[in-house]
N, C-alpha and C positions, 0 to 999 in steps of 0.2 A: 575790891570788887570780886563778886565771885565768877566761878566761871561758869562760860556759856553753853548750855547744855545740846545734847544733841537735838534734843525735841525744842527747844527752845530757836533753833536755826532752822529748821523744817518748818515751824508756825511762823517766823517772818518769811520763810518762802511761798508761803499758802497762803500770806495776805497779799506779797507785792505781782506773786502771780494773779491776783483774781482783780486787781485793780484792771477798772475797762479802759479802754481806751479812748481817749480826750479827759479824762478823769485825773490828777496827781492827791499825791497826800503827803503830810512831812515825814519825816525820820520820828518825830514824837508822837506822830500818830500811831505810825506802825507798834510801837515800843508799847505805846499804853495798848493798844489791840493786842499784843504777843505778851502782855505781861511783865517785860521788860522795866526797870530801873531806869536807863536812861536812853535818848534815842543814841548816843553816842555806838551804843550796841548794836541798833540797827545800821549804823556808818560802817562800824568793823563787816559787818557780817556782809553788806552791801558789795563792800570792796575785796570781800575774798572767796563770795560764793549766790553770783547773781549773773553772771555772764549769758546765760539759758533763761531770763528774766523780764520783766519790760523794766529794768533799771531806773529808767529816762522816767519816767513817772513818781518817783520819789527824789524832793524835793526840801531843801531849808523850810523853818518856817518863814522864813523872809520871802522867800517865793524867788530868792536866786540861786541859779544851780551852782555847783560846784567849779570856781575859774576851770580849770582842768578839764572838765568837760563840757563848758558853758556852750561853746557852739555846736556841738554835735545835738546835746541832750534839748536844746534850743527847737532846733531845726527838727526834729525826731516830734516833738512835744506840739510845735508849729501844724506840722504833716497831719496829726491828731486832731486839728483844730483848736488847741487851749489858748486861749487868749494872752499874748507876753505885751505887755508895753514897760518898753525901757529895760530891755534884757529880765524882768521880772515877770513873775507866771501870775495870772488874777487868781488868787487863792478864792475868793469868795467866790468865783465865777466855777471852778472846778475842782474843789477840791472835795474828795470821794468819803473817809470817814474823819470824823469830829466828834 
């Protein structure tokens, strides 16, 4: 895999900042938006340079969040209004790009 360029981390910052709110999108999304290979890219980069972010909006495509942060990012997503039945977010109800 090659590696992740600087600009390449800047353009998935400039997508998952501009996601509105009650809005999520997967990790594949973002990736095909930034150009990216695989969403795995947008996982690394999520977890070592998003904290300044709305995080909580990016999403599996299963529409469950990550165990480790499922109740936070839940309850955060909830606040927004996104529709969750059964710890899963309605993808078809809110999800921002496709």
């Amino acid at each position: 895999m090659a590696a992740t360029t600087e600009a390449q981390v800047e353009r998935v910052r400039e997508l998952v900042a501009a996601i509105p709110p009650g809005r999520v999108v997967t990790y594949g999304d973002i990736a095909a938006a930034a150009g990216l290979s695989s969403p795995r890219t947008v996982g690394w980069i999520m977890r070592t340079d998003s904290a300044d972010l709305p995080w909580h909006r990016v999403i599996s495509a299963s529409g469950k969040p990550a165990p480790h942060l499922a109740q936070r990012q839940l309850r955060l997503l909830a606040a927004e209004g996104v529709p969750i039945v059964d710890g899963r977010v309605d993808l078809r109800a809110t999800r921002w790009l496709q």
